[in-house]
N, C-alpha and C positions, 0 to 999 in steps of 0.2 A: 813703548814705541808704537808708531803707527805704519800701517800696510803701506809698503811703496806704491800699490795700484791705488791708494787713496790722491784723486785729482783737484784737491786744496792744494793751495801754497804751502812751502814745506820748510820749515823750519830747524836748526840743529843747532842744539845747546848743551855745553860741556861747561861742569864742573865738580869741584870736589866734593860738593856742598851739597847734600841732597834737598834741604830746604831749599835753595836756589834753584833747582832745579823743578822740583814740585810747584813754587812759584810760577814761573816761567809759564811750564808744563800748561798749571790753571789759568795764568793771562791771555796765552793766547791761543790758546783752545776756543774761550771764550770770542775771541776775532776771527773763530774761523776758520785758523792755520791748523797743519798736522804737524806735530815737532814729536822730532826724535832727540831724546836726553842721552847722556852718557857722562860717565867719569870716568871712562878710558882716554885720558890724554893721547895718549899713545897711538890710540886708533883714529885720531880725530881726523887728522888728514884724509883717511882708506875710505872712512864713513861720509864725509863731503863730498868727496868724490863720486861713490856711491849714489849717494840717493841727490845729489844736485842739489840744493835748496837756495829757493831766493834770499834767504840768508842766515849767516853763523853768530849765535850771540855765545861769548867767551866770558866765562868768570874770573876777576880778576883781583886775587885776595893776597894777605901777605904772605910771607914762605913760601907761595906757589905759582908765586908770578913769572917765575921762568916758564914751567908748565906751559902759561896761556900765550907767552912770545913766541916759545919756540913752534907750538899749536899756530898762531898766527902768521909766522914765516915759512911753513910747510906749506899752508894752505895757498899763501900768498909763490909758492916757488913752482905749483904745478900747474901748466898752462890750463888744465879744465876745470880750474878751484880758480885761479889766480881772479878772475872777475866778477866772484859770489861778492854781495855784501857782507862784512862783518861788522859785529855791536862789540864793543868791551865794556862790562861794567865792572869798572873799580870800585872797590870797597871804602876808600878815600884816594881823593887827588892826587895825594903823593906819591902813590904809587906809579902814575904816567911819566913822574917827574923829565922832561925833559925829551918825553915823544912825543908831545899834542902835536909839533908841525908834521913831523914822519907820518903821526895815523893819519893827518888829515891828508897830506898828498900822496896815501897809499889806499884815499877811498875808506877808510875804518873808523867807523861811527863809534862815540864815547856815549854810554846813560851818561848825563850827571849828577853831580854831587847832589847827595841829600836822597836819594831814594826814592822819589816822589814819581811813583808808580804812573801820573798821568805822563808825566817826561818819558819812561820805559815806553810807552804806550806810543807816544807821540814820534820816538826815537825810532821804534821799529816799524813804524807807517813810513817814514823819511825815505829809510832804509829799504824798506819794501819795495817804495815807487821810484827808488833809481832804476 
């Protein structure tokens, strides 16, 4: 984790997954950003709150995908989270099945399919400059 009095853009990424995470971690470091990791589901919401960041990337894999909804309607249910950006990245498309329109009129940016790190990159700049 990084010091909240660090005055970079601040980043918060939750998952199961610690490779995902260390990913993440070394992307966008590399940009700049300070990100704070966690695989505390649980805490995700207290932590957003917390440290404010211009935005939440959520990992979104199978068996654990309630985890990153319910993570996601926390953040989106408390008035001083409710207008943070958030990224989800699914593991495969099928997982959104049937919430592209909800994320998109709830503001929640999807990586997509295929992995292709320059889309991650390009997804969290979007996301950044709302």
């Amino acid at each position: 984790m990084t010091s909240q009095v660090d005055a970079r853009p601040r980043v918060v990424a939750v998952s199961s997954e610690s490779a995902f995470l260390h990913l993440i971690q070394t992307l966008l470091d590399s940009l700049g950003l300070a990100v704070w990791t966690t695989s505390d589901w649980e805490s995700t919401s207290s932590l957003v709150e917390s440290v404010q960041p211009k935005l939440v990337i959520l990992d979104l894999v199978p068996a654990r995908e309630e985890l990153c909804w319910l993570a996601l309607q926390r953040i989106r249910a408390h008035l001083a989270t409710r207008a943070i950006p958030v990224l989800v990245c699914p593991v495969a498309g099928w997982l959104l099945a049937g919430r592209e329109q909800l994320l998109g009129s709830r503001g929640v940016y999807v990586w997509p399919d295929g992995f292709e790190l320059e889309d991650l990159l390009g997804t969290v700049q979007l996301a950044l400059a709302a």
